[in-house]
C-alpha positions as CSV (number, residue, x, y, z in Angstrom):
1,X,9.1,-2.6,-16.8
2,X,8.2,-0.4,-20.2
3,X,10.0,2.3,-21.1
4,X,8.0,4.6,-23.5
5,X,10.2,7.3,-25.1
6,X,9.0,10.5,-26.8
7,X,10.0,9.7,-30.1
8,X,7.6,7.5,-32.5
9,X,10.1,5.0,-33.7
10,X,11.7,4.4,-30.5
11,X,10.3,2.1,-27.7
12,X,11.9,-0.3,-25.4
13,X,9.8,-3.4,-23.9
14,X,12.1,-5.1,-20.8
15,X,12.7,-6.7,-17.7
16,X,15.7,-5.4,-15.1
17,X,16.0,-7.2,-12.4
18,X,18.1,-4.4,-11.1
19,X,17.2,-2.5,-7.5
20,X,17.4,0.9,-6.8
21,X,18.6,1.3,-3.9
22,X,22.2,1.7,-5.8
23,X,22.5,5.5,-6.6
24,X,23.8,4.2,-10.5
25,X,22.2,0.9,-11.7
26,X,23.9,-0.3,-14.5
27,X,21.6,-3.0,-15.5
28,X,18.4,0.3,-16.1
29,X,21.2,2.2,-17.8
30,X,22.7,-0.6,-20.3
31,X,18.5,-1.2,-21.0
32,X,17.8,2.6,-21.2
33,X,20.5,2.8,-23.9
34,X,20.0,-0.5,-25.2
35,X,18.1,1.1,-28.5
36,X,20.9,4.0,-29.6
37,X,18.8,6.7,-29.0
38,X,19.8,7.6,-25.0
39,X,19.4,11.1,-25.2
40,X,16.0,10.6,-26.8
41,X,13.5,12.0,-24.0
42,X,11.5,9.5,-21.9
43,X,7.8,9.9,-21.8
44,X,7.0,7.2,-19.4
45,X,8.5,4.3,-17.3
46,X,5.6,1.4,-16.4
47,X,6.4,-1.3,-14.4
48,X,5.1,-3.3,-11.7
49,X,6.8,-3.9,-8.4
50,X,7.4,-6.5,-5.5
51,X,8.4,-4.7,-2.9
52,X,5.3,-4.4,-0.9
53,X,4.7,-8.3,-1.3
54,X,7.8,-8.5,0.2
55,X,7.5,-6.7,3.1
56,X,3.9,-8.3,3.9
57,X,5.2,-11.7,3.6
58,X,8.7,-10.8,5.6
59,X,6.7,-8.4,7.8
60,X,9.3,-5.7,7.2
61,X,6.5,-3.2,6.8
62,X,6.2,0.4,8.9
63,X,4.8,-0.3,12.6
64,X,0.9,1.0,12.6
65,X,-1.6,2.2,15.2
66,X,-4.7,1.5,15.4
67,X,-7.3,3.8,17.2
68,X,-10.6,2.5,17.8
69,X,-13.8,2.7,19.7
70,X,-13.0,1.5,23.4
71,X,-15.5,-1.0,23.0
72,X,-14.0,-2.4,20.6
73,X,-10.2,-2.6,21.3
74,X,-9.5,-6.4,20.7
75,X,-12.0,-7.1,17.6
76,X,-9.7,-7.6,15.3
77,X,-7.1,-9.2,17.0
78,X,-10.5,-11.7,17.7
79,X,-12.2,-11.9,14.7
80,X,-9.4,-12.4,11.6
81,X,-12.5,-13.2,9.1
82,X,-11.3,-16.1,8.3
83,X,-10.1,-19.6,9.7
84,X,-6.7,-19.3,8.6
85,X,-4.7,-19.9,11.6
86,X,-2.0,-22.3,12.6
87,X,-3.5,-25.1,14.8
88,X,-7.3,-25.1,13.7
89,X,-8.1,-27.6,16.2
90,X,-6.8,-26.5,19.1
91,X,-8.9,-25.9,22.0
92,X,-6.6,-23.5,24.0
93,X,-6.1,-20.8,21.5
94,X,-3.0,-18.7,22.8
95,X,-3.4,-14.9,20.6
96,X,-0.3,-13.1,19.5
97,X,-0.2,-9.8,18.7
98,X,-1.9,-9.2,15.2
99,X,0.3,-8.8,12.4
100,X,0.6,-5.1,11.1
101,X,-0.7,-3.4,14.1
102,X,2.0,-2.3,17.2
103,X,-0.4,-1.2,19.1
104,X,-4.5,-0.4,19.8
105,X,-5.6,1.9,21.4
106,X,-9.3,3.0,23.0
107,X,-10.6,6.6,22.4
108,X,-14.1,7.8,23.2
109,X,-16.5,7.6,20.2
110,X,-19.5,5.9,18.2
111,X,-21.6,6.8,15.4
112,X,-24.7,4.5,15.1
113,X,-25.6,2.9,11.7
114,X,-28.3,5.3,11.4
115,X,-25.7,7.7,11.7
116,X,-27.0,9.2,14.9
117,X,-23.9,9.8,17.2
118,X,-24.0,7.5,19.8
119,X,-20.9,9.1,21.9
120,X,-19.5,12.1,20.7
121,X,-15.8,12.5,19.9
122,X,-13.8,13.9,22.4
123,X,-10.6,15.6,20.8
124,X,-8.8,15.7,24.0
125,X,-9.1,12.1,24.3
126,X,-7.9,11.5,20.9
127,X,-5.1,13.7,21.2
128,X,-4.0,12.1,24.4
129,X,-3.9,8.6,22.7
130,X,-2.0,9.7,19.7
131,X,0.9,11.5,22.3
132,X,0.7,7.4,23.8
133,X,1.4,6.1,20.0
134,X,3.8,8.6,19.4
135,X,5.5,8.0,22.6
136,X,6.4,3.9,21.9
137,X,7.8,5.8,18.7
138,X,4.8,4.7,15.6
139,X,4.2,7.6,12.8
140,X,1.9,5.8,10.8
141,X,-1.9,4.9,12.1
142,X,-4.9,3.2,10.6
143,X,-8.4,4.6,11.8
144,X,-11.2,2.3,11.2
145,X,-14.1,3.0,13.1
146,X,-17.7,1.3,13.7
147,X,-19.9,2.7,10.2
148,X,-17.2,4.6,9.4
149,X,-17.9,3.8,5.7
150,X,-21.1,5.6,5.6
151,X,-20.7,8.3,8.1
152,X,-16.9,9.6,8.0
153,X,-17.0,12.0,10.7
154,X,-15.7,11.1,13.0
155,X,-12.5,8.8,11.5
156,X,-12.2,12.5,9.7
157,X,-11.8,14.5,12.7
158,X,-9.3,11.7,14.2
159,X,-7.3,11.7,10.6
160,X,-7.2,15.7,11.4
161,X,-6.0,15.2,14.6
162,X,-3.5,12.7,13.5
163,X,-1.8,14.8,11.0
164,X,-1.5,17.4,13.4
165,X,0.1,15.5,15.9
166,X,2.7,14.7,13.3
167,X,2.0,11.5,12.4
168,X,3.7,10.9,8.1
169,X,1.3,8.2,7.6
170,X,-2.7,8.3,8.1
171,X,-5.0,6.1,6.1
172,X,-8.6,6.7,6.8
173,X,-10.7,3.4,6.2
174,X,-13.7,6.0,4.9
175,X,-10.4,6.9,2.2
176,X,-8.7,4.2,1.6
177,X,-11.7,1.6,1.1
178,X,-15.0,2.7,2.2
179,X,-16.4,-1.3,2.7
180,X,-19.7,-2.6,5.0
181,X,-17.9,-5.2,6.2
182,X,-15.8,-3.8,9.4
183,X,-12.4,-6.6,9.7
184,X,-12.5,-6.5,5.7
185,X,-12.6,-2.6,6.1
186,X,-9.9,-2.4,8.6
187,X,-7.4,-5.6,7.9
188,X,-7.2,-3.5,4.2
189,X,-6.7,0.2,6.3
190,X,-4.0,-1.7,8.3
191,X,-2.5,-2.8,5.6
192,X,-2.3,0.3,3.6
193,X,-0.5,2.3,6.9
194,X,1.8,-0.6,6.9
195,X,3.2,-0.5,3.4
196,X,2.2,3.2,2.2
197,X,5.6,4.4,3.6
198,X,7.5,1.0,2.5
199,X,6.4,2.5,-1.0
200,X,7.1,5.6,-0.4
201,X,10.8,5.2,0.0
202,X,11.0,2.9,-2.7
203,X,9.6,5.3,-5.0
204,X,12.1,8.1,-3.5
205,X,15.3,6.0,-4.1
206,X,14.0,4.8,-8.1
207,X,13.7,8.4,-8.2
208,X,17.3,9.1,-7.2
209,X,18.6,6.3,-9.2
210,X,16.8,7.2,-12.9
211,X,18.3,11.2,-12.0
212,X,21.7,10.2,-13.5
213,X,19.6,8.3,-16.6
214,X,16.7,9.8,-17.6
215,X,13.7,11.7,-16.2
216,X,10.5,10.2,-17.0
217,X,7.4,12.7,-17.6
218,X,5.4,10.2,-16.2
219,X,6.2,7.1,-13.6
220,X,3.3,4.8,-13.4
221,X,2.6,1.5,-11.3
222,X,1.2,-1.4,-12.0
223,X,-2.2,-2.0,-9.6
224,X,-2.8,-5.3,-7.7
225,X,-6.0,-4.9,-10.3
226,X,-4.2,-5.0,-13.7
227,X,-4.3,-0.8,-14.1
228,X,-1.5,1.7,-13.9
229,X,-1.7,4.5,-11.6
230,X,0.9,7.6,-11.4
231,X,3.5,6.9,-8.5
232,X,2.2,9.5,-6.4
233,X,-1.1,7.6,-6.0
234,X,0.3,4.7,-5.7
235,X,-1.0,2.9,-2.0
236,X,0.0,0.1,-0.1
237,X,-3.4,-1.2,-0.4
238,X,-3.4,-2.0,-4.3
239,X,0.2,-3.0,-4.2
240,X,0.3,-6.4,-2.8
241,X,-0.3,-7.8,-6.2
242,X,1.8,-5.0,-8.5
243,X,4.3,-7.4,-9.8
244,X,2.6,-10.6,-10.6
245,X,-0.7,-8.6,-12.1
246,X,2.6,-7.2,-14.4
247,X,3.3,-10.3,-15.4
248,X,-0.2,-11.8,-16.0
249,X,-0.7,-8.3,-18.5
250,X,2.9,-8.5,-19.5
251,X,1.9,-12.2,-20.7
252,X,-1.1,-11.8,-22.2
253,X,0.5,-8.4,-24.6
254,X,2.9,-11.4,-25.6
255,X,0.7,-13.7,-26.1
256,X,-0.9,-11.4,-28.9
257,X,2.4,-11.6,-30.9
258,X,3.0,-15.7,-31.4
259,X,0.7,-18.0,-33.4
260,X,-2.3,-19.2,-31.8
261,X,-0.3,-22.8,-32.0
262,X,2.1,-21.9,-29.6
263,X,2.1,-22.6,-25.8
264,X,2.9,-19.7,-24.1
265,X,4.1,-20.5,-20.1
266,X,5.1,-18.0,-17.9
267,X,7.1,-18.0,-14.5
């Protein structure tokens, strides 16, 4: 974590291995006034975060749906992209259900890869499977549908649909990453419905806890990428990696500061 305060002379480079979900944490607050200047105004708070790496590896994420083309309702749960699975050689392959997704359901639709639509959309038909996600008690959903990267109508008009319906998370493939490649393009969908909210509520409680501390003008995460992004726009799908892109940048600023002739490891 950085803390970046308004005043020139004044900055505060740290770790705090502290969580939020405590509505006082003493460890931020000891390292907030750590410098002398605690009523000096923050200008920004940058850290990086593990919290959605943990809920991937622990599966503690938010149960997501997964509407799809009826013709395609087990494609995924087929095809992982990869050969990653426990018993490579078995000849009797027995499938669980996949990972991040509760449950998948069929609704009438196809767009071609020409972009010609194939089967229209029928809303009623979407509608109805949404009340049947809804129902087994899932608000967040993942739509991913066949060319959906070029031609976003139709995963549009089932986004609409979806936020009607009351759904509080919808990632749109077309939205969240727009790639050819159909499993790549919904395995990262899935996985932004699945830790979005997981986020979310992190975010809500850090908020909470730095109310009796300080108030940041600006709260920014680190990016499975290396970048910083403002909290609000932070997404499951470029979290995975937040904290140990932190400390790879984190590393390499400290690196800068020792002579060349030191070795530098970090944990």
């Amino acid at each position: 974590m950085h803390v970046a305060r308004k005043s020139a002379s004044s900055k505060i480079r740290g770790a705090v291995t502290t969580t939020p979900r405590r509505r006082d944490p003493p460890a931020l607050g000891r390292w907030l006034r750590a410098d002398g200047h605690a009523e000096a105004p923050v200008g920004a708070i940058k850290m990086g975060t593990t919290v959605a790496t943990n809920a991937l590896l622990e599966r503690r994420g938010t149960p997501a749906a997964l509407p799809r083309d009826r013709r395609l309702r087990g494609r995924l749960a087929a095809t992982s992209g990869h050969q990653n699975r426990p018993d490579i050689f078995a000849l009797d392959l027995v499938r669980g259900r996949h990972r991040r997704t509760e449950k998948v359901v069929g609704i009438a639709e196809r767009i071609g890869s020409d972009g010609s639509v194939v089967t229209p959309i029928d809303d009623d038909d979407v509608v109805a499977a949404l009340e049947r996600i809804r129902g087994c008690g899932i608000d967040a959903v993942a739509i991913c549908l066949m060319h959906g990267y070029r031609y976003p109508a139709h995963e549009a008009r089932v986004a609409a649909l979806a936020r009607q319906a009351g759904f509080t998370q919808v990632s749109a493939s077309h939205e969240v990453e727009p790639l050819i490649k159909f499993v790549s393009r919904a395995e990262t969908t899935l996985v932004d419905a699945y830790l979005t909210p997981v986020l979310g509520g992190y975010i809500a409680r850090l908020r909470q806890a730095l109310a009796t501390i300080a108030q940041p003008e600006r709260l920014l995460f680190m990016q499975s990428s290396g970048g910083l992004v403002d909290a609000e726009q932070f997404r499951g799908k470029d979290s995975i990696l937040s904290g140990p892109a932190g400390g790879v940048v984190g590393m390499v600023q400290e690196a800068d500061r020792v002579p060349v002739s030191h070795r530098l490891v970090g944990l």
